[in-house]
PLY file of the C-alpha trace (Angstrom):
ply
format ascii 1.0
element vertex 68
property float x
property float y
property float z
element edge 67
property int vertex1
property int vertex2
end_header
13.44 -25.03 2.41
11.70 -21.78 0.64
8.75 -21.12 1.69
6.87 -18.44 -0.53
4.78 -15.88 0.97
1.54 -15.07 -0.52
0.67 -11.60 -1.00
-2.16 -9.29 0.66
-5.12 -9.16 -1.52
-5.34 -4.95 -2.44
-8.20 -4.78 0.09
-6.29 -5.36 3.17
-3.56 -3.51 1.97
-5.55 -0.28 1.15
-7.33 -0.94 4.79
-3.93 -1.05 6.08
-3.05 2.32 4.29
-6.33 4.01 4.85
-5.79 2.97 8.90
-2.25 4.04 8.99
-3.07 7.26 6.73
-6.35 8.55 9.08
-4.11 8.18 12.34
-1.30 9.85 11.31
-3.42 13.02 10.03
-4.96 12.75 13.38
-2.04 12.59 15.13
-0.37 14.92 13.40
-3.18 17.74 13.02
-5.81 16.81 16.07
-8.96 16.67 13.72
-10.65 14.19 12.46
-11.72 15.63 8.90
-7.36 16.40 8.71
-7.59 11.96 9.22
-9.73 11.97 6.16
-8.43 14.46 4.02
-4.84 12.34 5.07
-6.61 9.13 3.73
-8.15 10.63 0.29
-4.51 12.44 -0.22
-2.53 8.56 0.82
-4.45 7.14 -2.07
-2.48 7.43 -4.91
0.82 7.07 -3.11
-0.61 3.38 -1.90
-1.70 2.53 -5.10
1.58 3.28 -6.40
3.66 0.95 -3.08
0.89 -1.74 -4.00
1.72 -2.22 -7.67
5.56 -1.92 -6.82
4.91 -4.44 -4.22
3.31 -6.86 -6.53
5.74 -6.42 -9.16
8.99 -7.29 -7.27
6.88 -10.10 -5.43
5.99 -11.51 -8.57
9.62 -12.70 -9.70
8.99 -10.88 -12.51
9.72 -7.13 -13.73
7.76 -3.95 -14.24
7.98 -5.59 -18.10
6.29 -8.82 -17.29
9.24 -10.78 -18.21
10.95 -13.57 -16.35
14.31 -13.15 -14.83
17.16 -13.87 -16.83
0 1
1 2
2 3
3 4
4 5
5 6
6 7
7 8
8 9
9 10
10 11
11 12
12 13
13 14
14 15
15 16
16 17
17 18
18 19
19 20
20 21
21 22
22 23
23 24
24 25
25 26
26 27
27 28
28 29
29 30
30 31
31 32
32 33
33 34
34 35
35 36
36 37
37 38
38 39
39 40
40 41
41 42
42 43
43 44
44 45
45 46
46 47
47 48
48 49
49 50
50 51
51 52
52 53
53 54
54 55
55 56
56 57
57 58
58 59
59 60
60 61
61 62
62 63
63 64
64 65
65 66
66 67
């Protein structure tokens, strides 16, 4: 049996970015304004996993068309 996943609505996946964005640019450069500026800089790179995500997940391509 196939069970299909659903997929994460955009705001829990951009909450999931933003979290994993602000402690790595804490981590990585002890400040908390370097957590923010890592969040506002992860945007566009999230935006772009979350619309490949939902593409492949889809069953469809970057097109729109069904799978042959």
């Amino acid at each position: 049996m196939l069970v299909k996943m659903k997929h994460p609505t955009a705001l829990v996946f951009f909450s999931i970015g933003a979290v994993v964005d602000f402690a790595f640019g804490c981590i990585k450069w002890h400040s908390v304004v370097a957590g923010v500026v890592a969040i506002v800089c992860g945007l566009p790179l999230t935006a772009l996993l979350f619309l490949i995500i939902r593409a492949r997940s889809d069953g469809t391509g970057v097109s729109g068309a069904p799978p042959s």
